[in-house]
C-alpha positions in Angstrom: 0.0 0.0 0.0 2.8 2.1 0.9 4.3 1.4 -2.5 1.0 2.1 -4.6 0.9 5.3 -2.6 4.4 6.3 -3.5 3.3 5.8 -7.0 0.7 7.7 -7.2 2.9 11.0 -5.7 5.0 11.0 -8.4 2.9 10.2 -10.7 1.1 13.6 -10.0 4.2 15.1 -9.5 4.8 14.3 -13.1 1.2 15.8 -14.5 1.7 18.9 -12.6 4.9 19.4 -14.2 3.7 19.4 -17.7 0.7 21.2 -17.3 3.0 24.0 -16.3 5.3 23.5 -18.9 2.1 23.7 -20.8 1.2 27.5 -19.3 4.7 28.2 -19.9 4.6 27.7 -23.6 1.5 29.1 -23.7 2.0 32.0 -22.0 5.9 32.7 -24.3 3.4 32.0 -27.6 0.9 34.9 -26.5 3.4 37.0 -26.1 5.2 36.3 -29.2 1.6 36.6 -30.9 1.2 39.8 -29.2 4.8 41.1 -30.5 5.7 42.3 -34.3 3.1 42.8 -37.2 -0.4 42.3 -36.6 -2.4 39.2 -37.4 -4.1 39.6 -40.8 -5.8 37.7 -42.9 -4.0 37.3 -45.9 -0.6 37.2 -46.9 -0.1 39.8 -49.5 -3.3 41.9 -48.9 -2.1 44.7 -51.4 -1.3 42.6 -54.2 -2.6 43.9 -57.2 -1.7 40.9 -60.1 -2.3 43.2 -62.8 0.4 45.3 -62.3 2.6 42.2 -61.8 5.2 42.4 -64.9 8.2 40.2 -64.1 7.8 37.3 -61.3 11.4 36.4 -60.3 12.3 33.1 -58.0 15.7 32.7 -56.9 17.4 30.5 -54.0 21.2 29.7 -53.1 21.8 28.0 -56.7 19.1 28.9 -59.2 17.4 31.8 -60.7 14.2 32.3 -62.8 13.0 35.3 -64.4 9.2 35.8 -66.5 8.7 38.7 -67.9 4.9 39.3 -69.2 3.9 41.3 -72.0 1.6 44.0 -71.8 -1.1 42.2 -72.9 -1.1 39.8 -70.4 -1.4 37.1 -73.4 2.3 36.0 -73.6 5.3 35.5 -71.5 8.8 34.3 -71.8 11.4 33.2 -70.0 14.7 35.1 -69.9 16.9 33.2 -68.6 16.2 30.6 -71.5 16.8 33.1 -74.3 13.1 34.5 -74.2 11.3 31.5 -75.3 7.3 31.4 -74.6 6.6 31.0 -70.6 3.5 28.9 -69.7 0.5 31.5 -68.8 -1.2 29.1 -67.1 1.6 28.0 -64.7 2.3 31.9 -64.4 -1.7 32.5 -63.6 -2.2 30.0 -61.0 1.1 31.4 -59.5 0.1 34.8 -59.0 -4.1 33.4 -57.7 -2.2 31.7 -55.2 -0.3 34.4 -53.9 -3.3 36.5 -53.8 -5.4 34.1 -52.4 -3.2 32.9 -49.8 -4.8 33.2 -46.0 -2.9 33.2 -42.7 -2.9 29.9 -40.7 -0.6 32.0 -37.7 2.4 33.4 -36.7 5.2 32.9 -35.0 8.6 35.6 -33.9 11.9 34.8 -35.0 15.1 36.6 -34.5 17.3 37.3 -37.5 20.1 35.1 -35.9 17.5 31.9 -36.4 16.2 32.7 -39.8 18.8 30.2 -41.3 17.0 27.2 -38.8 14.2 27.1 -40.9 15.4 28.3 -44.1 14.3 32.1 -44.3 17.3 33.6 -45.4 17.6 35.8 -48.2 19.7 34.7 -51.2 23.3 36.6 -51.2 23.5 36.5 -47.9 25.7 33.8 -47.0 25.3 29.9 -48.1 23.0 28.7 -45.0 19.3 28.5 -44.8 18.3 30.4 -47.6 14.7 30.0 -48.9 13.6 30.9 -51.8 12.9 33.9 -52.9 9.6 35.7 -54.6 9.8 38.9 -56.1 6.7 40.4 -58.3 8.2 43.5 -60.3 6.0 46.0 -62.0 6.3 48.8 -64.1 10.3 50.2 -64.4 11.4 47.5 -62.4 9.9 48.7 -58.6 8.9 45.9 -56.5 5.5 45.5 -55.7 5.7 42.2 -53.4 8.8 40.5 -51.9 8.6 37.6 -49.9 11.3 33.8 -49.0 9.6 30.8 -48.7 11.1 28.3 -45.3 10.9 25.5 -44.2 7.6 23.1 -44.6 5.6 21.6 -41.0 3.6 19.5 -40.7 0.5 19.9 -39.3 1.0 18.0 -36.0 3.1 21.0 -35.9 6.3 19.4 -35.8 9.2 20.7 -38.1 9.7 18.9 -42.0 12.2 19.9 -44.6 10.4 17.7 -46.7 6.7 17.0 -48.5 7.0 13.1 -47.0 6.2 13.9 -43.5 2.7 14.9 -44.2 3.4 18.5 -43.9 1.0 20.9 -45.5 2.1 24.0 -43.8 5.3 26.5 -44.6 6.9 29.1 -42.8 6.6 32.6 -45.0 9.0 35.6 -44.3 8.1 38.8 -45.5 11.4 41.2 -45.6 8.7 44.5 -44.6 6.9 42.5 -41.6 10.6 42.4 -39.7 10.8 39.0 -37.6 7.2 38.0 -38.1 7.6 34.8 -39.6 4.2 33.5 -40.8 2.6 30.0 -41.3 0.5 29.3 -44.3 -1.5 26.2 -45.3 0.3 25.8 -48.2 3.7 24.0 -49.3 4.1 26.4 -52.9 5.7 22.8 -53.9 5.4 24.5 -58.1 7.3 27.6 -57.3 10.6 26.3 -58.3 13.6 28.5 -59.6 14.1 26.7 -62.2 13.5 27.9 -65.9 12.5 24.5 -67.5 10.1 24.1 -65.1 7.9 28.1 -66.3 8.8 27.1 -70.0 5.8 26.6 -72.0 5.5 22.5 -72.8 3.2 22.3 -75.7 4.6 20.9 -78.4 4.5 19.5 -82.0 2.9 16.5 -82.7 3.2 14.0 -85.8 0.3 11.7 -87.0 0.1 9.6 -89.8 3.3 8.4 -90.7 3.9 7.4 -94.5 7.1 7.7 -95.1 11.0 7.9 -92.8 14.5 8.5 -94.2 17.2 8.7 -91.7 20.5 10.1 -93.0 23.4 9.5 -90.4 26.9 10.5 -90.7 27.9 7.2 -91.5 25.7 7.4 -94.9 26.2 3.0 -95.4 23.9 3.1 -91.9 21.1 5.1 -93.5 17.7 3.8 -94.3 14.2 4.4 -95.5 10.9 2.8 -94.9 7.3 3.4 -96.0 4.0 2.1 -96.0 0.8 2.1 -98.8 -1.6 3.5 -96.3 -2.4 4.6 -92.7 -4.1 1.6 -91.9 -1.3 -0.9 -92.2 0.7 -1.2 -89.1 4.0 -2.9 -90.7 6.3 -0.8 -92.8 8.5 -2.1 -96.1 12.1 -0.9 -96.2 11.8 1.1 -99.2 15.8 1.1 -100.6 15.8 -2.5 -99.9 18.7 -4.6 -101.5 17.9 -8.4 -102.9 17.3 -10.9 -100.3 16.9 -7.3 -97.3 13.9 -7.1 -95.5 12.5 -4.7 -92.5 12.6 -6.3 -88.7 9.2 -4.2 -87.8 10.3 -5.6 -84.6 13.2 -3.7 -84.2 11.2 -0.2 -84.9 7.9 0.9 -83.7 7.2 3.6 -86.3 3.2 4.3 -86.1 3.8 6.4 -82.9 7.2 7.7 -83.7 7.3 11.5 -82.4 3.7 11.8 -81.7 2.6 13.6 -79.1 6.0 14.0 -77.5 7.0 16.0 -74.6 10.3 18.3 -74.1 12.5 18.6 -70.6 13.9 21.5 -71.1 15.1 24.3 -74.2 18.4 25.7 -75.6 18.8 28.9 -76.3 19.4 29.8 -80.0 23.0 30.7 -79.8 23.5 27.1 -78.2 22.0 25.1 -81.0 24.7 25.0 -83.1 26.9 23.3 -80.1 24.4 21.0 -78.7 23.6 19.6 -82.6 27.2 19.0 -83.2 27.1 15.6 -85.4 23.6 15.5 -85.6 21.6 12.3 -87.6 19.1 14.0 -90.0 15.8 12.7 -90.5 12.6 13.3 -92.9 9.5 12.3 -92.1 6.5 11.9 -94.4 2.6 12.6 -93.4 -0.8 10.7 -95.4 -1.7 14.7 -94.2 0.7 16.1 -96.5 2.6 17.6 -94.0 6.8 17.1 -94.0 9.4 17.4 -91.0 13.2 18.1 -91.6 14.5 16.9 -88.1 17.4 16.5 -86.3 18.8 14.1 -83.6 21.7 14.5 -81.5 23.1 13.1 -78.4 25.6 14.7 -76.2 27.6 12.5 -73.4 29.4 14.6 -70.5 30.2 13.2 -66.9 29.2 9.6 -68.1 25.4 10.8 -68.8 24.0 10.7 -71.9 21.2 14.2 -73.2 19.5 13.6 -75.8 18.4 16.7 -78.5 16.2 17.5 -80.8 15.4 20.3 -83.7 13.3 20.7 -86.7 11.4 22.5 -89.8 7.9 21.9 -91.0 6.1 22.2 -94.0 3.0 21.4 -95.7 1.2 20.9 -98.8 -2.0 22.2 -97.7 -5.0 21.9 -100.9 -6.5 25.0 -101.3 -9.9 23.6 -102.9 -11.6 20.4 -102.5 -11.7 18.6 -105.7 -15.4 18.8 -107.5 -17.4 15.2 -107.9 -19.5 14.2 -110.8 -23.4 14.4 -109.9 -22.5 15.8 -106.3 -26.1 16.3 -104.6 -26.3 19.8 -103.1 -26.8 19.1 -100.0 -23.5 16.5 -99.8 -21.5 19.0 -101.5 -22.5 21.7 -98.8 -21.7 19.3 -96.0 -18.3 18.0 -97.6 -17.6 21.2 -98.2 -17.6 22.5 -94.4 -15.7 19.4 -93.4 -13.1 20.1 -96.0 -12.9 23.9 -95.0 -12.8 22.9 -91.4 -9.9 20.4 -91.9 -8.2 22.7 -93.8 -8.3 25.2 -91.0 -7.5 22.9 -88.4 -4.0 21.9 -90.7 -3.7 25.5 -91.6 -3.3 26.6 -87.5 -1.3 23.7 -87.0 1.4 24.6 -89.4 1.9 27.5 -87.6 2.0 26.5 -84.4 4.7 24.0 -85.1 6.4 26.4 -87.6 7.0 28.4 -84.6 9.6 26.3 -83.0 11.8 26.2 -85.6 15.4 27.5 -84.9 15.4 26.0 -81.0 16.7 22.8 -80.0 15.2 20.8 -77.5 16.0 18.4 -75.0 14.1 15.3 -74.7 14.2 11.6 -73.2 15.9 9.1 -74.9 12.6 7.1 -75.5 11.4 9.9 -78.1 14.3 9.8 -80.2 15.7 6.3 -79.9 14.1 5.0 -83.3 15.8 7.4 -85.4 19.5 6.2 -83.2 18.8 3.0 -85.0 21.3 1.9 -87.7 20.4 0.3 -91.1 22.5 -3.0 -90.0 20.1 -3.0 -86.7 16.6 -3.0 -88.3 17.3 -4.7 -91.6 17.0 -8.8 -91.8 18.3 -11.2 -94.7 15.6 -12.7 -95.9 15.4 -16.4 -96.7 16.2 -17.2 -100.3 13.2 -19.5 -101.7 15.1 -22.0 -104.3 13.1 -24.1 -106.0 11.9 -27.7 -104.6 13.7 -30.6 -107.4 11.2 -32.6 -109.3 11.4 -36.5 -107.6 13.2 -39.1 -110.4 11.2 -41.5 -112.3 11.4 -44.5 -110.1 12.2 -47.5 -112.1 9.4 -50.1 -112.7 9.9 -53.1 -110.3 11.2 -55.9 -111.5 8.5 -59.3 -110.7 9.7 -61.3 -108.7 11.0 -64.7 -110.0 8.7 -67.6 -110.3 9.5 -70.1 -107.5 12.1 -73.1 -108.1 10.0 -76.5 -108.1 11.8 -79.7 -106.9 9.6 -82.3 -107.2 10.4 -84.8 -110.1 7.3 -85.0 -112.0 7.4 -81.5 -112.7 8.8 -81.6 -116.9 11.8 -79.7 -117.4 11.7 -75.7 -118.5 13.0 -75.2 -121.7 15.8 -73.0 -122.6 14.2 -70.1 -124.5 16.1 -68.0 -127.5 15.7 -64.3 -126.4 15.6 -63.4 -130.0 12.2 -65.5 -130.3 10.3 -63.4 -127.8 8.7 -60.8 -129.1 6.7 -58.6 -127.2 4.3 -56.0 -128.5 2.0 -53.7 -126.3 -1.6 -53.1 -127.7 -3.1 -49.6 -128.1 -4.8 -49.5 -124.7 -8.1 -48.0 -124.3 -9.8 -46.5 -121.4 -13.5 -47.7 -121.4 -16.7 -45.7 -120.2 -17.7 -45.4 -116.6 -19.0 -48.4 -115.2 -21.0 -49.3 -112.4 -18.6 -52.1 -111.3 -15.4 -52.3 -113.1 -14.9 -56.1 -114.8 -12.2 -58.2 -114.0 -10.0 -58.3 -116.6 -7.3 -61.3 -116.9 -4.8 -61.1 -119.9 -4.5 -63.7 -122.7 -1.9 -66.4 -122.4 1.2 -65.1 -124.3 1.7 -68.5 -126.4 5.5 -68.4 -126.8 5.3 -67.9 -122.8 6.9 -70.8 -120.7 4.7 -72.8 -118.8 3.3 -71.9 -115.7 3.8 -75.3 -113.3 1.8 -75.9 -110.2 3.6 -77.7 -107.4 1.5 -79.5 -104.8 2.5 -80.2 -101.1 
């Protein structure tokens, strides 16, 4: 009893302890919440995304800028030689930002900013965030703020998106040490330009014809097929007895729909497509592509490139049919205009990309890597089967030696008195039964002797 008792003393020892470690913490998180900015309810309350020209990301290694046109209906990225910036990703940037609520706040001395990653870039190499600047007009900036690190909710600190954190800690350079906690982990605002570059990209469909010219020209190769609908091509400069591996090549998808990683700036395409493989490709559409392929090794990695022209032969008139009814003609006459439109604005569009280089995966490009001595097969020569030979009629089988005495002796026959001459044989007329037919004796044929046992 005395044990149990003891026990229980420290046990309530122990509970009175942490509920006033409990008031303790309380009582130092009032008054932090009372110090520094006051609680609002959104981040960046004077944000005005209209006057937003230039959104610029940065952090300890990378740096992104987008600069928007006046419009609002394009952007580009400089840092990646202007090329077109992805409005959308830029849009849903900014309505986040403006959007963004409060979850709380917490005070933080500049000598702890590092601790959870709300440095500035530039100064020094520890604990820097990244930072968001929106410029506008002449270069002033409207909104500054350094993303931290990311919490989770159980309110326990995580530097990454694994622990179930959905919170991040937001410093704002004009709120002092306020540091403030927002229900969001940004996770898309990434200084990196690849990742604002505009991804839309050409697209090839209906494949006729591919002629690969690599530097070694013995390894080129063209193929083909008669029509969209059949899946195998024919190697179209075959050589007697070559043949296509369709195995080796999958063609019918080759380039279309494909995806890009990243861009090179124009004044780098020259170096990137160093010893480039060219390649033409044929469209049932009428449309042809002058590409490209190149593949650049450094540090034991292998990047893969890409660059290309387009044209098309586009027909300006649909052709007229003989005793066309009025009302077919109208309606093929509004598919063909509307076909013709749809090839007409896609022309353009992938006419636009000419002069860039782009990187892509390895899987996009890998078909037109292959050489001629990889896809081609020797086909089977087909000589012809030999006739069989005559066979030789058999030879009867010799009548069987008698030994009994009464049996009169054979006699010796002259071959030159046998004369044998084969009758004109006819074929009779069907007949229900077929007769059987036993030959006439040949008279100068020797005598057939039956032995008994």
């Amino acid at each position: 009893m005395k044990k149990i008792l003891i026990l229980l003393i420290i046990l309530g020892g122990l509970i009175g302890a942490a509920v006033l470690y409990q008031k303790q913490q309380n009582a130092v998180l009032n008054t932090a919440a009372s110090r520094g900015v006051k609680v609002r309810d959104k981040l960046l309350p004077d944000l005005d995304i209209t006057a937003v020209k230039q959104i610029r990301l940065k952090d300890a290694k990378s740096e992104v800028n987008v600069k928007i046109s006046a419009d609002r209906k394009s952007a580009k990225v400089l840092e990646r030689g202007g090329y077109a910036a992805s409005l959308d990703r830029i849009n849903t940037a900014l309505s986040e930002l403006y959007e963004q609520r409060i979850a709380s706040k917490q005070q933080v001395g500049k000598t702890a900013w590092a601790e959870i990653h709300v440095q500035p870039p530039g100064e020094g190499s520890e604990g820097v965030g990244t930072q968001i600047e929106l410029i506008g007009e002449e270069g002033k900036i409207l909104e500054s703020l350094i993303l931290g690190d990311q919490i989770s909710t159980a309110g326990g600190r995580s530097s990454t998106q694994f622990d179930g954190g959905a919170q991040r800690f937001i410093r704002i350079p004009n709120d002092g040490d306020t540091i403030w906690v927002v229900s969001n982990t940004f996770f898309d605002m990434e200084p990196k330009p690849e990742s604002w570059l505009d991804k839309d990209f050409f697209d090839v469909q209906k494949i006729k014809e591919v002629t690969v010219t690599p530097t070694e020209a013995v390894e080129g190769w063209k193929v083909g097929r008669p029509d969209e609908v059949t899946q195998e091509f024919k190697l179209l400069d075959a050589k007697v007895g070559e043949g296509l591996d369709n195995t080796k090549l999958t063609l019918t998808s080759l380039l279309s729909t494909p995806t890009f990683n990243d861009v090179v700036p124009k004044e780098k395409v020259e170096e990137v497509m160093k010893d480039a493989i060219s390649a033409k490709i044929l469209t049932f559409d009428g449309f042809t592509y002058d590409i490209k392929v190149a593949k650049q090794s450094k540090d034991g990695s292998d990047r893969h490139f890409i660059s290309f022209t387009v044209s098309a032969d586009i027909p300006k008139d649909r052709p007229p049919v003989k005793d066309e009814k009025e009302e077919d003609k109208k309606k093929a006459d509004e598919a063909f205009a509307s076909r013709k439109k749809a090839q007409e604005e896609k022309l353009a569009k992938e006419q636009k990309f000419a002069g860039w280089a782009f990187e892509v995966s390895e899987y996009t490009v890998n078909n037109l890597f292959k050489k001629r001595s990889e896809i081609v097969k020797v086909e089977a020569k087909s000589e012809p089967v030999p006739a069989p030979e005559a066979s030789a009629a058999p030879t009867p089988p010799a009548a069987p030696a008698t030994t009994s005495s009464a049996a009169p002796a054979i006699p010796e026959l002259n071959p030159k008195q046998i004369s044998v001459t084969t009758p004109p044989v006819q074929v009779p007329a069907p007949a229900p039964a077929k007769p059987d037919l036993k030959p006439e004796a040949d008279p100068n044929a020797a005598p057939v002797v039956e032995v008994k046992k």
